[in-house]
C-alpha positions as CSV (number, residue, x, y, z in Angstrom):
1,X,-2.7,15.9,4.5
2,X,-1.2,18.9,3.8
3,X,-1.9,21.7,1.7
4,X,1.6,22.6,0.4
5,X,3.0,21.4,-3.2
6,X,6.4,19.7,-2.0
7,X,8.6,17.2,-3.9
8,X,6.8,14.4,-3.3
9,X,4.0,15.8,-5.0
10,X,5.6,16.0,-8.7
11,X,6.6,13.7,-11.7
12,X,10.2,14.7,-11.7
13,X,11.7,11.7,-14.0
14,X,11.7,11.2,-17.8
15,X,10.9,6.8,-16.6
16,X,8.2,8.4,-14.5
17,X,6.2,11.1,-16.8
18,X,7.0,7.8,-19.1
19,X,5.2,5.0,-17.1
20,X,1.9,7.9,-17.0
21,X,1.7,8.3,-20.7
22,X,2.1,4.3,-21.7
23,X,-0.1,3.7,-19.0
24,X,-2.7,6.0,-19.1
25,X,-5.9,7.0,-19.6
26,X,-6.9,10.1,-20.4
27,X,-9.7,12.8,-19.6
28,X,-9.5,16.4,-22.0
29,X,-12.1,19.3,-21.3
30,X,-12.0,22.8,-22.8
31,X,-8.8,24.0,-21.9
32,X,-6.6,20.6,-20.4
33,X,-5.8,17.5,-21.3
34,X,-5.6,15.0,-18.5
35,X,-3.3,11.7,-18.7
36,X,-3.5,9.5,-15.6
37,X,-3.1,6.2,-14.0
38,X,-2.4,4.7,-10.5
39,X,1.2,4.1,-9.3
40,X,2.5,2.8,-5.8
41,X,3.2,6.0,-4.1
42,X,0.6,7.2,-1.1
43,X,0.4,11.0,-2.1
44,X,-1.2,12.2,-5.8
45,X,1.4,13.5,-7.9
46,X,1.7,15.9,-10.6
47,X,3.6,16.6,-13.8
48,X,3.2,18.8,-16.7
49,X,3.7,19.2,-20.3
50,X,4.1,22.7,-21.3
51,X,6.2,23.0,-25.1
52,X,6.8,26.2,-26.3
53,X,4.5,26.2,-29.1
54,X,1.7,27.2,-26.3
55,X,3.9,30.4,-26.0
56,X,7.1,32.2,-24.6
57,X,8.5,31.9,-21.3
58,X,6.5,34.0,-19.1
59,X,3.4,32.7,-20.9
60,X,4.5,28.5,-20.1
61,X,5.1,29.6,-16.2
62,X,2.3,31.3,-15.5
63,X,0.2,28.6,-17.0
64,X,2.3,25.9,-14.8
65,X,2.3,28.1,-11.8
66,X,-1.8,28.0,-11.6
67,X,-2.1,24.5,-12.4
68,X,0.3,23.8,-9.6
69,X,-2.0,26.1,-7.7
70,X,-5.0,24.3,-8.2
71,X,-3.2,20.6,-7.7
72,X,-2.4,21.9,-4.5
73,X,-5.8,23.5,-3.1
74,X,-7.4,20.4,-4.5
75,X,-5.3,17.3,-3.9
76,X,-8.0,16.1,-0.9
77,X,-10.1,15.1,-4.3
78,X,-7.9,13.2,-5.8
79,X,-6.8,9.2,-4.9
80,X,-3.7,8.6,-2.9
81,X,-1.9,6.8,-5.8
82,X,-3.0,8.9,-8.7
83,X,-0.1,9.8,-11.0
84,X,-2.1,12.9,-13.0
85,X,-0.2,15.2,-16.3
86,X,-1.5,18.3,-17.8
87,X,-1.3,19.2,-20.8
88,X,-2.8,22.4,-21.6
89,X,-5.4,22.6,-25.4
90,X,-4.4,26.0,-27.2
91,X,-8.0,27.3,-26.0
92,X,-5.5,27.3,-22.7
93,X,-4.0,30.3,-23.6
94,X,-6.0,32.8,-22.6
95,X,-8.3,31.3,-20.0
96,X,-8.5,32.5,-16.6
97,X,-7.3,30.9,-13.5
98,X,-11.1,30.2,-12.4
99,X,-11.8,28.6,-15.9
100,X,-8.7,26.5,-15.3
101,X,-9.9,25.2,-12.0
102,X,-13.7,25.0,-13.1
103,X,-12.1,22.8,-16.2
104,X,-9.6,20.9,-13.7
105,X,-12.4,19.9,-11.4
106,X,-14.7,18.7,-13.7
107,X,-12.4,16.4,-14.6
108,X,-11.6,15.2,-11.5
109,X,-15.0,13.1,-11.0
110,X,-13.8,11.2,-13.9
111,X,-10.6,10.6,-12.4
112,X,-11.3,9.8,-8.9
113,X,-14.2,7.6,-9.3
114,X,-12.1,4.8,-11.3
């Protein structure tokens, strides 16, 4: 498996990031909240939820940018066919990139075990 984030990897339909939230269960730590479920496809794919009430432009990429970040540098962890969204709790805002991945990872037990 590779380590690169490529299309494949990504919730790119409205049906899609759809199908996720009607279907899914859902994991929140300190600074994400995790909505998942297991689809068809053979690679763990990611989408997120950023609205602008978490903050202005450069505030919402940044954020997306390191979550992609550590989807990417983690996706060994994760199942084959898990369909994973982030959605990022206000404390979100001004948490570092390690206490994004500590937060991410702890939730991933959760979400691969099932």
């Amino acid at each position: 498996m590779s380590f690169s984030y490529q299309k494949q990897n990504r919730l790119l339909k409205k049906d899609d990031f759809k199908k996720v939230l009607l279907n899914s269960f859902s994991s929140r730590g300190a600074f994400l909240k995790i909505n998942y479920c297991f689809g068809t496809s053979n690679v763990p794919k990611l989408g997120l939820i950023v609205t602008r009430r978490f903050g202005n432009s450069v505030r919402r990429n940044n954020f997306k940018r390191k979550i992609r970040e550590i989807f990417r540098t983690n996706k060994l962890f994760l199942r084959s066919n898990l369909e994973v969204i982030v959605l990022p709790q206000k404390a979100a805002k001004e948490a570092s990139h390690q206490e994004l991945c500590r937060d991410f990872l702890s939730l991933i037990p959760s979400i691969s075990l099932q």
